[in-house]
N, C-alpha and C positions, 0 to 999 in steps of 0.2 A: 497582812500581805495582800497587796492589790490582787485583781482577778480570782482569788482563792474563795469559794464558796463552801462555807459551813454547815451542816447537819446532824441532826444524833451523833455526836460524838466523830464524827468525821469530814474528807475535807475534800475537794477534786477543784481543778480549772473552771470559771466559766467559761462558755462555750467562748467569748469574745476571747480572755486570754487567751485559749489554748489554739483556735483561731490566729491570733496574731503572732503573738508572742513564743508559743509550742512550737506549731506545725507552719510557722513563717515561710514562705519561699517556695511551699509544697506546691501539689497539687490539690486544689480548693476541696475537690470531689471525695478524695479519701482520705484528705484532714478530716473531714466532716466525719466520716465514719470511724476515725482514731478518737475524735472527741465523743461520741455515742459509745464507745467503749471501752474508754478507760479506766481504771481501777480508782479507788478512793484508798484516801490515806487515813489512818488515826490523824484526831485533828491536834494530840499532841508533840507530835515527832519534831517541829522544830522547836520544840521548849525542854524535848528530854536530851540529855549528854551519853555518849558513847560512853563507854568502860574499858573497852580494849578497840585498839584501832586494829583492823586486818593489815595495812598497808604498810603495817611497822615490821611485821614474820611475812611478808608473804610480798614477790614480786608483782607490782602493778605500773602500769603507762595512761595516760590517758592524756586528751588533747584538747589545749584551749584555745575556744573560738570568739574571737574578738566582736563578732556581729551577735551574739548570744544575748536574747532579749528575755532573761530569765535569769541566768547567773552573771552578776556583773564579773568581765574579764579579767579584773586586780582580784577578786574572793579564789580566781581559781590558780593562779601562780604559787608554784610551793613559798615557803618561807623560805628556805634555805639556796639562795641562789644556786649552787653547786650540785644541784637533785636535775636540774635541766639540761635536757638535751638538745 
C-alpha cells in the first residue's frame, strides 16, 4: 500500500501521505501536528478478516466522499443499491 510505512510489527502514514492524501485541504500547520501524532496500526490488519460484522445488529450511516484520496469512492458504496439514502 503506497505511503504506508512499516516497523516492528507495525504500520502508520508517511508524513508525505498523510500530508497529502490524510489531511488534504487542511490547514498545513496542524496537519503537521495530526501527523506527529498519530497512532500506528498492527501491520496485519489489512490481511486479517472480520468474524462478525457490527453493521449487520446494530444501526450505522456513514458518508461517501468522492474527492477521498485514501479510499477509492466505488470500495465505499454499499452493495446493495437499496441500503442508500
Amino acid at each position: 500500500m503506497a505511503g504506508l510505512v512499516k516497523s516492528g510489527g507495525f504500520a502508520q502514514l508517511s508524513e508525505e501521505a498523510f500530508l497529502k492524501d490524510f489531511a488534504g485541504g487542511g490547514d498545513p500547520a496542524r496537519a503537521r501536528v495530526l501527523y506527529a501524532v498519530q497512532g500506528r496500526i498492527a501491520d496485519t490488519l489489512f490481511a486479517s478478516k472480520t468474524t462478525a460484522a457490527a453493521w449487520k445488529l446494530k444501526p450505522s450511516w456513514y458518508a461517501v466522499s468522492k474527492q477521498d484520496r485514501t479510499t477509492s469512492p466505488e470500495l465505499q458504496l454499499p452493495r446493495n443499491p437499496f441500503t442508500c439514502l
